[in-house]
N, C-alpha and C positions, 0 to 999 in steps of 0.2 A: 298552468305549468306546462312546461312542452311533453309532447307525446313520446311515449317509448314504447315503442311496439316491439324493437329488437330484443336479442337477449342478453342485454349488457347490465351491470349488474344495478340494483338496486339499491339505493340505501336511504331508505323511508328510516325517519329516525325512531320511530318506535320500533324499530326492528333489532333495536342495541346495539348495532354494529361498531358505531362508534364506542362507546364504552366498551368493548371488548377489544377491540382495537388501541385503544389506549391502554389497557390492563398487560395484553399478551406482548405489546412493544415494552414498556417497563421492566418486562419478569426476564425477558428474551435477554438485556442490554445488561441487568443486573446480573441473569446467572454466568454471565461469559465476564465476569469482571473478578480479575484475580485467579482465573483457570484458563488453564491454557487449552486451547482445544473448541472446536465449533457447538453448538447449543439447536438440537434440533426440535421445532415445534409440530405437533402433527394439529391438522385443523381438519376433522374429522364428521360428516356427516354424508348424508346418501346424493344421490341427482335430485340439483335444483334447490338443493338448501341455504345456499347462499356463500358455499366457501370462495369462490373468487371475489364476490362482496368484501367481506371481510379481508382479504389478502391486500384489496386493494387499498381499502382503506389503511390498513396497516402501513402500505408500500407508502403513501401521501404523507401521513404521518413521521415516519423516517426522512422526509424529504425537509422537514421543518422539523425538528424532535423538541427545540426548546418551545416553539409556540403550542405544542401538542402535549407533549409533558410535563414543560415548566422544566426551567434547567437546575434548580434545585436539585430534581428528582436525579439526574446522572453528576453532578457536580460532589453529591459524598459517596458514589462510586469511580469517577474519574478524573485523573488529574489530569490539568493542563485539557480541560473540555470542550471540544472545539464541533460544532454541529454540521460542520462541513466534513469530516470524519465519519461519517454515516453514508453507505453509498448503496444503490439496491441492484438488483438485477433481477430479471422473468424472464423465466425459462417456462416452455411447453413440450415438456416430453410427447404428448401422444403427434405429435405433427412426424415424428420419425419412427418407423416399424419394424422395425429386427433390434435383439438387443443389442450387435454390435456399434449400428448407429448410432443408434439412444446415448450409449457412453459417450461415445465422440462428441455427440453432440453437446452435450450439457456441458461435460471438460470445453469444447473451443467457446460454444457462448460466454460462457463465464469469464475468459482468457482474453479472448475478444474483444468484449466490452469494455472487459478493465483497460485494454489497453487503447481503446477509443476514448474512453470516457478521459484519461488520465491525460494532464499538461507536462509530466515528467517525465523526462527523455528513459531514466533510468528503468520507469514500470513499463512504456511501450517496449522498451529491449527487452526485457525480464519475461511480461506476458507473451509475447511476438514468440520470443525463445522456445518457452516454457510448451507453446502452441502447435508448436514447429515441432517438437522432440515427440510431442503428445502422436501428435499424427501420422509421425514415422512410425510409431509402435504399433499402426493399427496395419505395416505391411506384413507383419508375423501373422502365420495363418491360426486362427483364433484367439490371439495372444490375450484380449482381454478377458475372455471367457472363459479359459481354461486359468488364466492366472490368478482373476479376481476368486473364481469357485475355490482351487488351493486356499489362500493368503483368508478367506471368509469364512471357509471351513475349519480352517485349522486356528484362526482366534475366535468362533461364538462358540464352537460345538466338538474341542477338542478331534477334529480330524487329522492321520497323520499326512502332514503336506507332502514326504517325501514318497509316497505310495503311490497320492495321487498326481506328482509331478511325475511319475514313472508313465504311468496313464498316458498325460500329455505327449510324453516324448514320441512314447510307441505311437500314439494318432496321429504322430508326423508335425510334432508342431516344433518346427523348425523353421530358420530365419530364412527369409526371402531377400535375397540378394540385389541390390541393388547399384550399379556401377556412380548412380546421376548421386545420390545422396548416401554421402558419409552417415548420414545421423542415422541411418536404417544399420548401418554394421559394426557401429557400434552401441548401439542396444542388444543385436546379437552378441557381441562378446560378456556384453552386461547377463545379459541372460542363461551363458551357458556357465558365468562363473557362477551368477547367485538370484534363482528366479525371483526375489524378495527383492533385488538392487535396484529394479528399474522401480517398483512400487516405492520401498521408501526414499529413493532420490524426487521422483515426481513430488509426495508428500512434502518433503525437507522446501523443495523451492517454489511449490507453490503456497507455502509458510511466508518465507521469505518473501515472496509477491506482495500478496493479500497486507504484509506489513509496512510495504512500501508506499503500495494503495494510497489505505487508510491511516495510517497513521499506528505509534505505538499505540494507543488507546482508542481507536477507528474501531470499525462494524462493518465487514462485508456483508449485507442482507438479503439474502437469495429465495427468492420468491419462486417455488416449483407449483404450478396450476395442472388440476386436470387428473392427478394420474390415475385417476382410474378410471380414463378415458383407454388408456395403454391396455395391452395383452397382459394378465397378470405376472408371466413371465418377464415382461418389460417394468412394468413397476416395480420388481424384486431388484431388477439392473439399475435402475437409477438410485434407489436407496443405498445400494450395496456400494454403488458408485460414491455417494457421498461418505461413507463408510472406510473406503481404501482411500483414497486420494485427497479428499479434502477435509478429512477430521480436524486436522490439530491446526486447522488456520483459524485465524481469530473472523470467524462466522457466525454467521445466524440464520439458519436454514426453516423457512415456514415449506410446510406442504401440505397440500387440499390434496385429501383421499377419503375414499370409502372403504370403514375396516375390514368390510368384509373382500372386497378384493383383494387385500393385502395377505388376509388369511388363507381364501383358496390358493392364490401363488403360490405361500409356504408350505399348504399341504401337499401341491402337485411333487414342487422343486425338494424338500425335505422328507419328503415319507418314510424313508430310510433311513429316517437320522430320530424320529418320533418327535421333530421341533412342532411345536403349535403355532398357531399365528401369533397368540400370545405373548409367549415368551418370545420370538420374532421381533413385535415392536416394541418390547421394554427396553432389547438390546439397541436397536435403530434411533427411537425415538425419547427425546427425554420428559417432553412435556405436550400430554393428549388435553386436546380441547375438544368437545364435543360442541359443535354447534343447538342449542335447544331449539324444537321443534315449533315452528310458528304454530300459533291456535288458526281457528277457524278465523275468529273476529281482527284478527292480526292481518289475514291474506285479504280477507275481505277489504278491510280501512284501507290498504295500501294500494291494491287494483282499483277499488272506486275513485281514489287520488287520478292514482297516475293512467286510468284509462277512462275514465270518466266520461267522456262522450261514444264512449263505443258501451261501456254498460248503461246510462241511462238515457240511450237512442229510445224516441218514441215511434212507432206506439207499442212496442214491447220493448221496454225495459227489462233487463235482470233483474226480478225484484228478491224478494227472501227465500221465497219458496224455492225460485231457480239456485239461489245461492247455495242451497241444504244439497240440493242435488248435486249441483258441481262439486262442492266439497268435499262431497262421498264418495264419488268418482273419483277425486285425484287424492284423496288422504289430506289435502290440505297440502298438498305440496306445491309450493311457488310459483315454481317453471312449468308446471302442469297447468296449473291454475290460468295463466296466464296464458300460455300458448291456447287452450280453449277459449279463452274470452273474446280472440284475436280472430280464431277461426269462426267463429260463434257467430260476432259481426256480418263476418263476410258472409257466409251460409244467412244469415236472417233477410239481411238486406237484400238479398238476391231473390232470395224465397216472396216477401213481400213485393221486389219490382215486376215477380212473375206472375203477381196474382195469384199463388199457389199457398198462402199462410192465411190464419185466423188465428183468432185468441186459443182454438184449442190444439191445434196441428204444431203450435211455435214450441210449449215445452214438451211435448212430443220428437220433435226436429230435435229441437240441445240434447234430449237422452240419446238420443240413436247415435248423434253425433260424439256424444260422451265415452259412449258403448265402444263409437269406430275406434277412439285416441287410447280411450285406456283397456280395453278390453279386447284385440283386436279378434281371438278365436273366437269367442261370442259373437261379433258382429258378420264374420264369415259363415257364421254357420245359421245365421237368422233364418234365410230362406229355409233351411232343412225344414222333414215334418211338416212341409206344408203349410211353412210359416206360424206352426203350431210352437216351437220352443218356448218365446217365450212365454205363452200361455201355461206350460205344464210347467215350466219353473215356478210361476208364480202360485198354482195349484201347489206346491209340494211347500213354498212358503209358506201360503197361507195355512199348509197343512200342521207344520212345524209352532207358526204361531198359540195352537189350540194344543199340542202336545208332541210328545217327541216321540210315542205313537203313531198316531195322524200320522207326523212327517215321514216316518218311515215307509208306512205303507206306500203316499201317494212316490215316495224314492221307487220302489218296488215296479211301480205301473211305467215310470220313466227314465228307464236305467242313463237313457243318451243326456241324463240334464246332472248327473252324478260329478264328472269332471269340472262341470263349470261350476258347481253350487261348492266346490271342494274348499273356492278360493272364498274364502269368510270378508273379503272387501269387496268382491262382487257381487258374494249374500244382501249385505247392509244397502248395498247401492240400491238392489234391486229390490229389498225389501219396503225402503223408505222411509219415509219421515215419520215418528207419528204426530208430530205436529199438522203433519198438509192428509188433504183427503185422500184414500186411494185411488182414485180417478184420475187424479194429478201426473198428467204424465203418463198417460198407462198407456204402455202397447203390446196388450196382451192378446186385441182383438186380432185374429188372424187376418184379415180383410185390411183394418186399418195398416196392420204393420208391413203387409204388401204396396199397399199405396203409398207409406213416408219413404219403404225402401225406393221406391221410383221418383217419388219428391226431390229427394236425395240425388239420385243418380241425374236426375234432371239438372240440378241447379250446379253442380262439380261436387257434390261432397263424397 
């Protein structure tokens, strides 16, 4: 099979992607059938789990829906079923950094494309238009940020708009004149008669678009990747974005996040209002998928596939024992998993053309180098104590093993190993396997662990 060392996505089919992929395009096409208004899906797990995976596959699948779903499956929800009526778009919020970009930018992609993609004179004038009017609105100085906060506040969380349009005026947010472009002065007049006019006008006709698009019974399918790659502030802005302006168009909005950045954002931006993150995505999102977590034997099957000559390179191969290790270290997580395997290689190979490896220094090397990727304060602080650390960690471990006694005291003798021993997956890591021997891997001998750090340092790692 060809090598994939980059980090694009995977789709080993025991990883289910395709059956979820076909499950979440069905439910997507179904609930927006008969309601007027967009269907938002959240696709929900941490770094490296596989959400753009999955996104993509979905995105392939829209691309052909009868061969993928069987046109039964939309035929006794749509009439007149035409599979050319399915159109997608991807969008990458984090490539843009301030919130006010971020909005522009998903509004012209979106606009953009449609009107690229489309042979009908009527949708390139519509979107073109639509684009065009978009853009002028960003020469009002905050205009999206102060208006979207109004119109967002005042329908999830009963705020009074006219308090906080008071706010805006007094910060000076007024139109910026512009002699070259009519469209900027008259969103000014829009706005000083009815700050809600330019929001539901945009809405009203990018209704109108999106139905020209695709059709009365079409799918605009909006693929948003990444966002919690974004400043959580900026993730709050593209939701919110989809929220004011493109609700009530006949969409279908997927987006890969991590819930927990959704939720710091809400707490920062809301604190004053006591919204949780919670209540946050019920209002935003309609339907949460949680990605399930690959097992051990799942990441393993899939890396041995698809890297296969970089894990069983002789004469040290990754075998099981290496495998318990690495798994401990990354949790089992994909992109971790993998990025190691990759660097792993390089470091082994190197270490062997320098003459500087043997059967016992090799898993030796993978922990230290484990330590550098996933644990980086550990591995900066090896040298301390005289390259004793990880020696009293291991002491306060073994101490803990015999009782929780023991373990305290030998805590007591080594206060500097308290902060790292805190983190309960670097416990486990550093604990080990009980299936492999303690020896395995050990660099607890202070001498030894001076020599792999210079091994190391020798070879680039």
């Amino acid at each position: 099979m060809p090598h994939n060392y980059n980090d694009r996505p995977n789709e080993e089919p025991s990883l289910n992607f395709d059956l979820y992929a076909k499950e979440l395009g069905k439910i997507a096409v179904k609930a927006t059938t008969g309601n007027e208004g967009a269907f938002t899906v959240g696709i929900f797990g941490s770094w490296g789990s596989g959400k753009t995976t999955l996104m993509r596959c979905i995105e392939r699948k829209f691309e052909n829906p009868t061969e993928h779903f069987g046109v039964e499956e939309f035929e006794a929800h749509l009439h007149n079923f035409d599979q050319n009526n399915f159109k997608t778009i991807w969008f990458n919020p984090w490539k843009y950094d301030d919130t006010h970009g971020i909005r522009n930018a998903l509004i012209q992609t979106i606009l953009r494309e449609m009107a690229e993609n489309s042979q009908r004179a009527i949708v390139k004038e519509k979107c073109n238009n639509l684009a065009t009017r978009y853009d002028a609105s960003q020469c009002f100085l905050h205009i999206g940020e102060h208006l979207a906060g109004v119109a967002l506040q005042s329908q999830m969380w009963g705020v009074n708009p006219i308090e906080i349009f008071k706010a805006f005026r007094q910060s000076g947010g007024k139109a910026r004149t512009n002699p070259e472009q009519n469209e900027v002065n008259d969103l000014a007049v829009e706005l000083d008669t009815d700050p809600y006019l330019f929001i539901n006008s945009f809405e009203a006709q990018f209704r109108e678009a999106v139905k020209e698009y695709v059709g009365e019974n079409g799918r605009l399918v909006i693929f948003i990747d990444d966002l919690d790659r974004c400043l959580p502030e900026n993730a709050l802005t593209v939701l919110e974005s989809l929220k004011l302006y493109l609700d009530n168009a006949n969409c279908v909005f997927f987006i890969g996040l991590d819930k927990r950045v959704i939720e710091q954002a809400v707490k920062q931006r809301y604190k004053d209002l006591n919204v949780t993150g919670k209540e946050y995505i019920e209002k935003m999102i309609q339907l949460n998928f949680f990605l399930p977590e690959k097992n051990s034997n799942q990441v393993t099957q899939v890396l041995q596939n698809e890297l296969n000559e970089l894990v069983a390179c002789q004469p040290y191969p990754i075998d099981a024992r290496m495998w318990r290790m690495i798994l401990a270290a990354t949790k089992g997580n994909f992109r971790k998993t993998k990025q190691f395997v990759i660097a792993w290689a390089l470091i082994r190979n190197l270490a062997i053309s320098l003459n500087v490896a043997d059967a016992n220094r090799i898993p030796q090397l993978a922990k230290i180098l484990l330590i550098q990727m996933n644990f980086p304060e550990l591995y900066d602080a090896l040298p301390t104590k005289s390259y004793h650390l990880i020696g009293n960690i291991k002491k306060i471990i073994d101490a803990f093993s015999k009782s929780k006694e023991d373990g305290q005291k030998e805590f007591s003798q080594y206060p500097e190993c308290k902060r790292f021993l805190a983190d309960s997956n670097l416990f486990s890591f550093l604990k080990g396997n009980d299936q492999d021997s303690s020896d395995y891997a050990d660099i607890s001998d202070p001498q030894d662990l001076r020599k792999l750090l210079q091994i190391l340092s020798q070879i680039g790692g």
